[in-house]
PyMOL Python script that loads the backbone (N, CA, C, O; Angstrom):
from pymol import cmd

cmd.read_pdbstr("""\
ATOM      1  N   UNK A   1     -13.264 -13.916  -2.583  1.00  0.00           N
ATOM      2  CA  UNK A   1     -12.399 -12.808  -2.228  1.00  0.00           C
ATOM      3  C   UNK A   1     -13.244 -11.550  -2.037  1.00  0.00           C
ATOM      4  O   UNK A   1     -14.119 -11.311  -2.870  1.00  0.00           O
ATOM      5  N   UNK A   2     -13.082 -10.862  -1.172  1.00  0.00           N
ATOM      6  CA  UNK A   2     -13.365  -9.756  -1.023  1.00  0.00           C
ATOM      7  C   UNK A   2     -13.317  -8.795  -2.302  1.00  0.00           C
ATOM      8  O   UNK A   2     -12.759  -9.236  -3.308  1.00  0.00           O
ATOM      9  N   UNK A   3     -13.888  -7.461  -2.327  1.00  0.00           N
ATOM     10  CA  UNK A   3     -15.051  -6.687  -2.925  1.00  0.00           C
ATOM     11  C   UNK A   3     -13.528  -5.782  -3.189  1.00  0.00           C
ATOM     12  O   UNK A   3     -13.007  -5.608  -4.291  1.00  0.00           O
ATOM     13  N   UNK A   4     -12.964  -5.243  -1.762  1.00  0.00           N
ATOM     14  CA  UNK A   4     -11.883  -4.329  -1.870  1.00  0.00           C
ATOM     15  C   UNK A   4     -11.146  -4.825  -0.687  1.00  0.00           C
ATOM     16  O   UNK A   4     -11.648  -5.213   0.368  1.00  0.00           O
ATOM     17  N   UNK A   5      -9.846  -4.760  -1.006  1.00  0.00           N
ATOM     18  CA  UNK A   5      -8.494  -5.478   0.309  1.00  0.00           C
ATOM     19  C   UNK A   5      -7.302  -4.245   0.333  1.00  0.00           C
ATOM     20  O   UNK A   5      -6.503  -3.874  -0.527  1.00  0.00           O
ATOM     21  N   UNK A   6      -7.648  -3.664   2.124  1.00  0.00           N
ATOM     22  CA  UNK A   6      -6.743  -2.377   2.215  1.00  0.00           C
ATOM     23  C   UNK A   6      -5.778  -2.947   2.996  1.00  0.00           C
ATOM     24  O   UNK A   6      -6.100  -3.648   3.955  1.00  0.00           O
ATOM     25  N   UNK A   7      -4.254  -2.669   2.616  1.00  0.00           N
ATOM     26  CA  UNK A   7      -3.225  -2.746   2.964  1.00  0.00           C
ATOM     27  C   UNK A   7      -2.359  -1.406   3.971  1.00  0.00           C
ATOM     28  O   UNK A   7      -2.727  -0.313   3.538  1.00  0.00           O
ATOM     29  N   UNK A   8      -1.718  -1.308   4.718  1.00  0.00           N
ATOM     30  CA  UNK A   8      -1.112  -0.099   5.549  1.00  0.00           C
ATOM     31  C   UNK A   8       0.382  -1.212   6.274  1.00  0.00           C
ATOM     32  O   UNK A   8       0.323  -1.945   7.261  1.00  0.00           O
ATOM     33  N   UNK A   9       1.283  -1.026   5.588  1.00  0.00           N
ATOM     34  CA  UNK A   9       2.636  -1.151   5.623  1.00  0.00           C
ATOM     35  C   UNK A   9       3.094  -0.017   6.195  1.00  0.00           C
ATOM     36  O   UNK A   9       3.329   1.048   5.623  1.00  0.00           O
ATOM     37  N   UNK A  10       3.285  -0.427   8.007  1.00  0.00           N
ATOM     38  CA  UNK A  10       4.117   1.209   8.272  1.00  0.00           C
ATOM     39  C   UNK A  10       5.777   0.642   9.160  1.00  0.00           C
ATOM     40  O   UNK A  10       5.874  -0.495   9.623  1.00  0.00           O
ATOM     41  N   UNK A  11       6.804   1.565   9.235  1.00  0.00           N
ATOM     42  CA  UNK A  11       7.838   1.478  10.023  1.00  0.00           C
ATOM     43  C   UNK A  11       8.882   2.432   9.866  1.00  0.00           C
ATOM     44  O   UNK A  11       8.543   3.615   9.853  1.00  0.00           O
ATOM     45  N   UNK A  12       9.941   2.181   9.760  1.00  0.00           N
ATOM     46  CA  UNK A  12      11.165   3.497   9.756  1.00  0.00           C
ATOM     47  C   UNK A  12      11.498   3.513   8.540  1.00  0.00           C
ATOM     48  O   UNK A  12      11.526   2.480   7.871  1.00  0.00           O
ATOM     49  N   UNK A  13      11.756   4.504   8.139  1.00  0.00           N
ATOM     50  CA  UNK A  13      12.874   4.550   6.793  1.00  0.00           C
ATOM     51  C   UNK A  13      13.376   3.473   6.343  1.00  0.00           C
ATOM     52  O   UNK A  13      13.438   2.602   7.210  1.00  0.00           O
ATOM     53  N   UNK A  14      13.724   3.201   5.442  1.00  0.00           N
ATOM     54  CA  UNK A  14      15.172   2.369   4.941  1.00  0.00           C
ATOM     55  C   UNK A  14      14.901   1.084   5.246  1.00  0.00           C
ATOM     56  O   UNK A  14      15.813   0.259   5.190  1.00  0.00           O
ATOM     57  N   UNK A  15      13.182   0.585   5.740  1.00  0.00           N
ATOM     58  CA  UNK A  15      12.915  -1.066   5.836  1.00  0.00           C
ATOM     59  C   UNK A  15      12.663  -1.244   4.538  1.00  0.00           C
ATOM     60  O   UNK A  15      12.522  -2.462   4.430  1.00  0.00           O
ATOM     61  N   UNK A  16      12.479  -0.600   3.156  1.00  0.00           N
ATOM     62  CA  UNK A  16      12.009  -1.037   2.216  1.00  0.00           C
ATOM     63  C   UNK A  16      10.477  -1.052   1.994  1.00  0.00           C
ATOM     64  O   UNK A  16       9.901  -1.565   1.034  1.00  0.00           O
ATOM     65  N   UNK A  17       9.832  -0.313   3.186  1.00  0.00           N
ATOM     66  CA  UNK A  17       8.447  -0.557   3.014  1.00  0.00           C
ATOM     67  C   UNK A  17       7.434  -0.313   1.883  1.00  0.00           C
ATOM     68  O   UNK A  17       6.601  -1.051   1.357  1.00  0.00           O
ATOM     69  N   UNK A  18       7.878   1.319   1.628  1.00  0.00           N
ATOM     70  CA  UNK A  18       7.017   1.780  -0.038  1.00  0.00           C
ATOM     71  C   UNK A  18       7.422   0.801  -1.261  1.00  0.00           C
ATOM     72  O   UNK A  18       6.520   0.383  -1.988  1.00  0.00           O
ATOM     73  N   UNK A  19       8.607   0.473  -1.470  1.00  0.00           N
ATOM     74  CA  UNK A  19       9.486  -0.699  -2.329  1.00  0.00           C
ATOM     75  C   UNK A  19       8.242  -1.638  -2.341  1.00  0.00           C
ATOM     76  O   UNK A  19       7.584  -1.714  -3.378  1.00  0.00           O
ATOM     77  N   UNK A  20       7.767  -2.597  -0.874  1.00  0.00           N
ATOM     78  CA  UNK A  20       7.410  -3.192  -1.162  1.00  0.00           C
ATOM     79  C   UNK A  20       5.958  -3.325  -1.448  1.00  0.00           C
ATOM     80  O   UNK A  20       5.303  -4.265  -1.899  1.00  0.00           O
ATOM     81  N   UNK A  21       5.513  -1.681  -0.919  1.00  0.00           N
ATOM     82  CA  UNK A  21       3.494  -1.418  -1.369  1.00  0.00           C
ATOM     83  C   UNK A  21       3.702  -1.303  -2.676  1.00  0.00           C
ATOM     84  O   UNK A  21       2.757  -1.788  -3.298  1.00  0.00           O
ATOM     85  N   UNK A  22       4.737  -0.762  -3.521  1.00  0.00           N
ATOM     86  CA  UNK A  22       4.774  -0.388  -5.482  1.00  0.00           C
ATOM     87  C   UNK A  22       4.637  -2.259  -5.289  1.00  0.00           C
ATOM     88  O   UNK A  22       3.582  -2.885  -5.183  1.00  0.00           O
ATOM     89  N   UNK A  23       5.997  -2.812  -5.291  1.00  0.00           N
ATOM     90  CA  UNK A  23       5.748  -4.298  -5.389  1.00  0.00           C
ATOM     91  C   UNK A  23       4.315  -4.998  -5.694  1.00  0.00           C
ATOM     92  O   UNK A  23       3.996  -5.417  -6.807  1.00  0.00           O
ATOM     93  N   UNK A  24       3.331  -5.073  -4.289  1.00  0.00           N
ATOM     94  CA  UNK A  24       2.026  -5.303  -4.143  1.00  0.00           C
ATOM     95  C   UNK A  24       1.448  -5.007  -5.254  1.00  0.00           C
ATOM     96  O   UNK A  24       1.239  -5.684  -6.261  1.00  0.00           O
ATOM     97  N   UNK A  25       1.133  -3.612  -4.909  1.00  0.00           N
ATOM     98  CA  UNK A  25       0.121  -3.146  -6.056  1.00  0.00           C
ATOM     99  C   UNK A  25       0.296  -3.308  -7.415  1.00  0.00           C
ATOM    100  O   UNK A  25      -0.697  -3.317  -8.141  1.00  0.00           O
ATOM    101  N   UNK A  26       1.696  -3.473  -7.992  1.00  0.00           N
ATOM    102  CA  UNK A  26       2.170  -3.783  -9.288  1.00  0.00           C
ATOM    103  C   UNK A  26       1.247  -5.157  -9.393  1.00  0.00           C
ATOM    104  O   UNK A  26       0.232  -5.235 -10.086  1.00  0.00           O
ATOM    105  N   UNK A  27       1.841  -6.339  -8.492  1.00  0.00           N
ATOM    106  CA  UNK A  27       1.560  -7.900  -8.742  1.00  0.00           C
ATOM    107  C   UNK A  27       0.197  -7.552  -8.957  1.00  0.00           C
ATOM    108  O   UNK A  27      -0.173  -7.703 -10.122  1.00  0.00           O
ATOM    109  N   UNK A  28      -0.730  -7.088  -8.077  1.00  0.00           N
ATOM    110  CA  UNK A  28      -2.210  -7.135  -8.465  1.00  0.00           C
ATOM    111  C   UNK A  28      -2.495  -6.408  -9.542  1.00  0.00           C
ATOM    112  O   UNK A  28      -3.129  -7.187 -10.254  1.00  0.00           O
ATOM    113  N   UNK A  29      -2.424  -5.519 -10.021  1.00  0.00           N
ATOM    114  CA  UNK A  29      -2.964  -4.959 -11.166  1.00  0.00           C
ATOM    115  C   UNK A  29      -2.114  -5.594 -12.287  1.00  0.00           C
ATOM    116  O   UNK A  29      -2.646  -5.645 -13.396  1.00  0.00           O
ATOM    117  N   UNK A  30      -0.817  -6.105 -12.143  1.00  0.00           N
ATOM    118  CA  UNK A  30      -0.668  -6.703 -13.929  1.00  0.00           C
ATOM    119  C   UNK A  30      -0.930  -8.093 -13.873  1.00  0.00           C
ATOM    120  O   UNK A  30      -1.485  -8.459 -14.909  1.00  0.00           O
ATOM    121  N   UNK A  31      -0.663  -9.411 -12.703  1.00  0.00           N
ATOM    122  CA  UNK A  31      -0.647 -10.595 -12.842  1.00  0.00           C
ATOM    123  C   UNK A  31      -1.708 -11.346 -12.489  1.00  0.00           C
ATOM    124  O   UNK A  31      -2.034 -12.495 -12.787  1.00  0.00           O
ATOM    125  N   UNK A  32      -2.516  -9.979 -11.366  1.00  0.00           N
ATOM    126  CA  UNK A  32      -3.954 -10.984 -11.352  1.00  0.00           C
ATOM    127  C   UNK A  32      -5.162  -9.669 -11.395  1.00  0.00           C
ATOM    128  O   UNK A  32      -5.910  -9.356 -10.469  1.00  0.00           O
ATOM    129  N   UNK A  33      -5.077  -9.011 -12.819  1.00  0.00           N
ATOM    130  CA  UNK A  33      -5.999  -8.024 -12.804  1.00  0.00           C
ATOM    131  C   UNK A  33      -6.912  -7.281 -12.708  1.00  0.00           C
ATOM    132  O   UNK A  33      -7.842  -6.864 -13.399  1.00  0.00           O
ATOM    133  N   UNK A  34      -6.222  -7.085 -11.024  1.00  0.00           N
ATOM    134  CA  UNK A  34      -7.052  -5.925 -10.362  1.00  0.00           C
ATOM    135  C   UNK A  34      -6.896  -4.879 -10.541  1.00  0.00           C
ATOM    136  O   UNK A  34      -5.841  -4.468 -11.025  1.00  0.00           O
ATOM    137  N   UNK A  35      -8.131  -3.903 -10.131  1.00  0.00           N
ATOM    138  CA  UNK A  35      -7.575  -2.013  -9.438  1.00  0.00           C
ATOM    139  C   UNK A  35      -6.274  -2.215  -8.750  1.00  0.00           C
ATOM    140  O   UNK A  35      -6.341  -3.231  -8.059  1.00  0.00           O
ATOM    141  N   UNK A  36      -5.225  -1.689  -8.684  1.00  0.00           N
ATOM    142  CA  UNK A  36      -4.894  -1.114  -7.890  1.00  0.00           C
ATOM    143  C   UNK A  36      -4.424  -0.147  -7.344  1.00  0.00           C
ATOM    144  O   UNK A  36      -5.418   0.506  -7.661  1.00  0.00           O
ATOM    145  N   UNK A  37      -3.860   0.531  -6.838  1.00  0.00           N
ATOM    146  CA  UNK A  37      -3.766   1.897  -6.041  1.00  0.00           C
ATOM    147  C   UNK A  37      -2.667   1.672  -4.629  1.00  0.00           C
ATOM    148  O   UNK A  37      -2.799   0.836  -3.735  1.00  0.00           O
ATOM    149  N   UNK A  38      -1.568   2.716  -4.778  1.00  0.00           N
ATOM    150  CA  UNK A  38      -0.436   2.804  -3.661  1.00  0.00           C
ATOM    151  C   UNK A  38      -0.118   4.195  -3.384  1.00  0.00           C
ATOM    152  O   UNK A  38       0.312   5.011  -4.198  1.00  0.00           O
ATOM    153  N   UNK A  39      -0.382   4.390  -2.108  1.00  0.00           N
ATOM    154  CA  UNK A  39       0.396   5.922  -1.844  1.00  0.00           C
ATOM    155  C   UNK A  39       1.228   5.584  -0.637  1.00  0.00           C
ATOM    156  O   UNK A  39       1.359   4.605   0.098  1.00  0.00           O
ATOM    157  N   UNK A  40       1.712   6.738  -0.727  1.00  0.00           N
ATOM    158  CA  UNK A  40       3.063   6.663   0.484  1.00  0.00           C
ATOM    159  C   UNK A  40       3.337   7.874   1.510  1.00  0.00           C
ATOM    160  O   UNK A  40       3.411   8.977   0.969  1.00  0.00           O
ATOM    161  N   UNK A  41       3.457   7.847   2.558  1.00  0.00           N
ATOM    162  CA  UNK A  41       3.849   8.903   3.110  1.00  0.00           C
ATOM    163  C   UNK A  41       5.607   8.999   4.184  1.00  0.00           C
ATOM    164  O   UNK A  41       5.910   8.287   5.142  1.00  0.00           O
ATOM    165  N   UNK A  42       5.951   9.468   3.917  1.00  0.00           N
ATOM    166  CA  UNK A  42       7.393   9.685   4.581  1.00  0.00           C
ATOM    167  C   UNK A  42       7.997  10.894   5.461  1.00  0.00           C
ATOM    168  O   UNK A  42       7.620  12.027   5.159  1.00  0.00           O
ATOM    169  N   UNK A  43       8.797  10.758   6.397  1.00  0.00           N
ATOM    170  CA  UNK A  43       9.530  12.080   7.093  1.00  0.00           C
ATOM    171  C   UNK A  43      10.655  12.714   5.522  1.00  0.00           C
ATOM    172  O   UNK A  43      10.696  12.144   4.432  1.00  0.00           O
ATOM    173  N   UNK A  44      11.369  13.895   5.879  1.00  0.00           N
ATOM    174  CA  UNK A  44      12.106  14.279   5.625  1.00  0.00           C
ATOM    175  C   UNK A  44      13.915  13.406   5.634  1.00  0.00           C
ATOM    176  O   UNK A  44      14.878  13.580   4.888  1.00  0.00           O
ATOM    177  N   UNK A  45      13.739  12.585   6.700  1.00  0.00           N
ATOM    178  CA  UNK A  45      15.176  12.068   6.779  1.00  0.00           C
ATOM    179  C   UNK A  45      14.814  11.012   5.632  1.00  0.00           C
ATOM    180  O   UNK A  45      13.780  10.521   5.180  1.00  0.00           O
ATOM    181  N   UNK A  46      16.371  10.897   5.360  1.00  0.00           N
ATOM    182  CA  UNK A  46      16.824   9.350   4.650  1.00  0.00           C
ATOM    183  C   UNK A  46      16.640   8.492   5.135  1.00  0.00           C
ATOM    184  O   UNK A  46      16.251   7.568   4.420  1.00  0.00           O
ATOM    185  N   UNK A  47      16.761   8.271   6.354  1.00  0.00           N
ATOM    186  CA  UNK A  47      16.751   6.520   6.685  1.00  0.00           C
ATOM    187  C   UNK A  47      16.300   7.196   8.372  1.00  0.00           C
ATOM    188  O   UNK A  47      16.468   8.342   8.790  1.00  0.00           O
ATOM    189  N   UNK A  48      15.852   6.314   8.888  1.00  0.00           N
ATOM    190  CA  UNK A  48      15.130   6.171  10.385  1.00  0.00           C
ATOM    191  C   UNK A  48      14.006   6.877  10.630  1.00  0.00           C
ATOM    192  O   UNK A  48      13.533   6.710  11.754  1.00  0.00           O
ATOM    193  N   UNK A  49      13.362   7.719   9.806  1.00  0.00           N
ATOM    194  CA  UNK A  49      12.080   8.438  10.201  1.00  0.00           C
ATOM    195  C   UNK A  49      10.839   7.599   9.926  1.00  0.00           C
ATOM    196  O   UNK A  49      10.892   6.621   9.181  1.00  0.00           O
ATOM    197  N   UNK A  50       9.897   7.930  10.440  1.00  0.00           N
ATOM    198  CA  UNK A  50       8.875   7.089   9.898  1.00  0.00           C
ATOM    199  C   UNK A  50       8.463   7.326   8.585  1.00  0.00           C
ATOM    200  O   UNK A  50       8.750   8.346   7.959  1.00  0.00           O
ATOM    201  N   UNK A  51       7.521   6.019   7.985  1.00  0.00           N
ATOM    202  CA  UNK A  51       7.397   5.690   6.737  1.00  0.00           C
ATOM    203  C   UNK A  51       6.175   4.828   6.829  1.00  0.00           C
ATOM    204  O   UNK A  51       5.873   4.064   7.747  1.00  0.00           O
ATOM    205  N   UNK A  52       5.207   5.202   5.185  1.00  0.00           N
ATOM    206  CA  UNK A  52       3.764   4.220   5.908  1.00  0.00           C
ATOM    207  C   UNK A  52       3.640   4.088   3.954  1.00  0.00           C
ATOM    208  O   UNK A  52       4.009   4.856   3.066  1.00  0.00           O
ATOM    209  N   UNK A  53       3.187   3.208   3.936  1.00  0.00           N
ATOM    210  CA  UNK A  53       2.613   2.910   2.591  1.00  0.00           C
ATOM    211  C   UNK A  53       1.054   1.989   2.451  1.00  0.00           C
ATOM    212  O   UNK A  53       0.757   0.939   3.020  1.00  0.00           O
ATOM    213  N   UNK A  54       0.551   2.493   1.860  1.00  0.00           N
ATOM    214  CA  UNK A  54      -0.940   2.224   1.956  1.00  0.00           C
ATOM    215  C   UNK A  54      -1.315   1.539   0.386  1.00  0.00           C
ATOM    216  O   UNK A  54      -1.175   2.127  -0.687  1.00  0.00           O
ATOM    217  N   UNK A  55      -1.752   0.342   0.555  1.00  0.00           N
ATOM    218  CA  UNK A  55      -2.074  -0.355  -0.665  1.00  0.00           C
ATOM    219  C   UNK A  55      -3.584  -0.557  -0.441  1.00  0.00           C
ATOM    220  O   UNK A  55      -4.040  -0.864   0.660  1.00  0.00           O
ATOM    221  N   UNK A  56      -4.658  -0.290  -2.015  1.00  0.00           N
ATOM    222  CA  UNK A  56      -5.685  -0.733  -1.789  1.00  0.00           C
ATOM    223  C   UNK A  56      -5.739  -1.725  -3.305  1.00  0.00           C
ATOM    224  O   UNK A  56      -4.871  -1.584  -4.166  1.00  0.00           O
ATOM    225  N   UNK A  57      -6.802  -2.648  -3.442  1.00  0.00           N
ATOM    226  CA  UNK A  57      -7.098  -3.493  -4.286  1.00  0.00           C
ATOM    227  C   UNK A  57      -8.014  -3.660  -4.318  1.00  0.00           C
ATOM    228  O   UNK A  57      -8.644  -3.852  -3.277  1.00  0.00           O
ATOM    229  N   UNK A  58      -8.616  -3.681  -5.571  1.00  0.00           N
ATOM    230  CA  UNK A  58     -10.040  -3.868  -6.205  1.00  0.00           C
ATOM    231  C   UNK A  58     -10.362  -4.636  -6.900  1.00  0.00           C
ATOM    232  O   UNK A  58      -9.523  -5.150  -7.640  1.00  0.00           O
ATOM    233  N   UNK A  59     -11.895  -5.083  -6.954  1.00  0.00           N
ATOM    234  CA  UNK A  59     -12.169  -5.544  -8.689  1.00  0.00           C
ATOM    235  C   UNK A  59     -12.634  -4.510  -9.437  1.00  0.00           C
ATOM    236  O   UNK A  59     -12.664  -4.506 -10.668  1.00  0.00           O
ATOM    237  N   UNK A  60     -13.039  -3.534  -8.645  1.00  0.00           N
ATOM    238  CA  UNK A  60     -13.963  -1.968  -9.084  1.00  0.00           C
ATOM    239  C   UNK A  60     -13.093  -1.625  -9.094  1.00  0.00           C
ATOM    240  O   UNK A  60     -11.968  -1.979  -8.742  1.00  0.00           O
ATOM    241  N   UNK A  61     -13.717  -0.527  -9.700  1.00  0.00           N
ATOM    242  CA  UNK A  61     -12.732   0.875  -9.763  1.00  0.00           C
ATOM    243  C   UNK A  61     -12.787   2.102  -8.884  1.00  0.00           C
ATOM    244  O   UNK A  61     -13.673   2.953  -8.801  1.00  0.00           O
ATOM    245  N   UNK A  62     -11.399   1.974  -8.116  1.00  0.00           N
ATOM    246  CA  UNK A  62     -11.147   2.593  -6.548  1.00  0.00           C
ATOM    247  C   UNK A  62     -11.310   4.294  -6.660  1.00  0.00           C
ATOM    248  O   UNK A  62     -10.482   4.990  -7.247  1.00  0.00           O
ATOM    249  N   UNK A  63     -12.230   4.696  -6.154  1.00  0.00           N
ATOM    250  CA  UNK A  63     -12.561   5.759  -5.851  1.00  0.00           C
ATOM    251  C   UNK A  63     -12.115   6.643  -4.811  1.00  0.00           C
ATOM    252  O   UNK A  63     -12.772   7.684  -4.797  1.00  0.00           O
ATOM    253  N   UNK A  64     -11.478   6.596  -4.188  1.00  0.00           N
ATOM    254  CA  UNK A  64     -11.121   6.880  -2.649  1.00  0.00           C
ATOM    255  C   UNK A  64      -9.548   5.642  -2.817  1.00  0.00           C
ATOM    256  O   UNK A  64      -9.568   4.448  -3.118  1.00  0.00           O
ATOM    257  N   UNK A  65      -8.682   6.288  -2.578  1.00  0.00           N
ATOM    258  CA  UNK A  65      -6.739   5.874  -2.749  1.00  0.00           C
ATOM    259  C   UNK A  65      -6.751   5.946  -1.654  1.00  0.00           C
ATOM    260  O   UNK A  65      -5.524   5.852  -1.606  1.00  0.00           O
ATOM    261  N   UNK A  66      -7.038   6.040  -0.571  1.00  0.00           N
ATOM    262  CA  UNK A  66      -6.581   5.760   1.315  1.00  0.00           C
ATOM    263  C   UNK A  66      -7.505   5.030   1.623  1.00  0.00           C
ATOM    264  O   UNK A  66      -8.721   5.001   1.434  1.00  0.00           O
ATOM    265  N   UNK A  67      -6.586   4.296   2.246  1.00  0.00           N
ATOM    266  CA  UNK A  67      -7.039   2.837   3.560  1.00  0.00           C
ATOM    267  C   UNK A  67      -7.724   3.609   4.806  1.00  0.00           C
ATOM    268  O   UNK A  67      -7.271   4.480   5.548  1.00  0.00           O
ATOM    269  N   UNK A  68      -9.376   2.768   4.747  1.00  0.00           N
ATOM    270  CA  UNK A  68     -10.177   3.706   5.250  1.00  0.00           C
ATOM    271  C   UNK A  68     -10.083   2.360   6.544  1.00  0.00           C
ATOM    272  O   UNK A  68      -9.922   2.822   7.674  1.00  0.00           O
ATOM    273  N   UNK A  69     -10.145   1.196   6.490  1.00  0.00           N
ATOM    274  CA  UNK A  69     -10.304   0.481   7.788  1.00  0.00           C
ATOM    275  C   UNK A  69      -9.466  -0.862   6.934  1.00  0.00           C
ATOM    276  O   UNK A  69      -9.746  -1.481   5.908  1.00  0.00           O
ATOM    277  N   UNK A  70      -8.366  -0.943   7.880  1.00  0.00           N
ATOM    278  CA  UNK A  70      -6.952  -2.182   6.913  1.00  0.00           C
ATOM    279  C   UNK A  70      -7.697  -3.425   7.443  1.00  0.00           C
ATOM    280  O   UNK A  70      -8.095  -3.720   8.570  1.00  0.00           O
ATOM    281  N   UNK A  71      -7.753  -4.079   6.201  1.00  0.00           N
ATOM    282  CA  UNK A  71      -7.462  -5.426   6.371  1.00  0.00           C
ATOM    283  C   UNK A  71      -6.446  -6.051   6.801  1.00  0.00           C
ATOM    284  O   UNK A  71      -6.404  -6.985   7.603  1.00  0.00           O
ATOM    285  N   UNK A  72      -5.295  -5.318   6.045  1.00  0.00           N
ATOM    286  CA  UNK A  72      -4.038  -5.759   6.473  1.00  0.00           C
ATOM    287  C   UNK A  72      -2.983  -5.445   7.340  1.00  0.00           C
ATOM    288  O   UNK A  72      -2.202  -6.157   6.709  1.00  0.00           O
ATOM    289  N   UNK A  73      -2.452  -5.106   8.022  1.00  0.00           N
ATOM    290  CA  UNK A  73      -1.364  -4.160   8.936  1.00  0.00           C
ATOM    291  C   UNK A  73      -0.182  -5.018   9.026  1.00  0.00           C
ATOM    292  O   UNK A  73      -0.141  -6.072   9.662  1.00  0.00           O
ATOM    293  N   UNK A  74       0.755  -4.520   8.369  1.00  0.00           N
ATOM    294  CA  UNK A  74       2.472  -4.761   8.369  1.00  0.00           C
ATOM    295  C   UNK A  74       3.071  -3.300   9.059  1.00  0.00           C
ATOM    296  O   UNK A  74       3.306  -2.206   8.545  1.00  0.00           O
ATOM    297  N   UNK A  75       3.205  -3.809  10.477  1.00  0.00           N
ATOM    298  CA  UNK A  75       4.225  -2.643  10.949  1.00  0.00           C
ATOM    299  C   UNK A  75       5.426  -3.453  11.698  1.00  0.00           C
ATOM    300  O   UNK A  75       6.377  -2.838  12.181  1.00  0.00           O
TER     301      UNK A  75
END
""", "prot")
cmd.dss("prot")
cmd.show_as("cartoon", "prot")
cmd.util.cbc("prot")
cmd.orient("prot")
């Protein structure tokens, strides 16, 4: 496995997306104990604006909390 695995979950409001980067990053840091690290960014509306959640995972300890080049992309 890789060293560090960056995640970037983006789409509209109200898909559940940040829901499911906390999700992620939870499973890795309590069930298979890694770093991990989730931030989120959002519009102002409730539902239909855009929405991006950024998961990173480590075995180190993450220095830098933003997805600098994703491994992963869920949009």
């Amino acid at each position: 496995m890789k060293e560090r695995i960056e995640m970037c979950l983006s789409g509209s409001g109200g898909q559940g997306l940040i829901l499911a980067g906390i999700i992620l990053a939870e499973a890795a840091a309590i069930y298979d104990g890694k770093e991990a690290v989730q931030t989120q960014s959002y519009g102002p509306e409730a539902r239909g604006g855009a929405s991006r959640s950024e998961v990173v995972i480590s075995n180190d300890t993450i220095d830098y909390p933003k997805v600098i080049k994703s491994d992963i992309l869920l949009a």
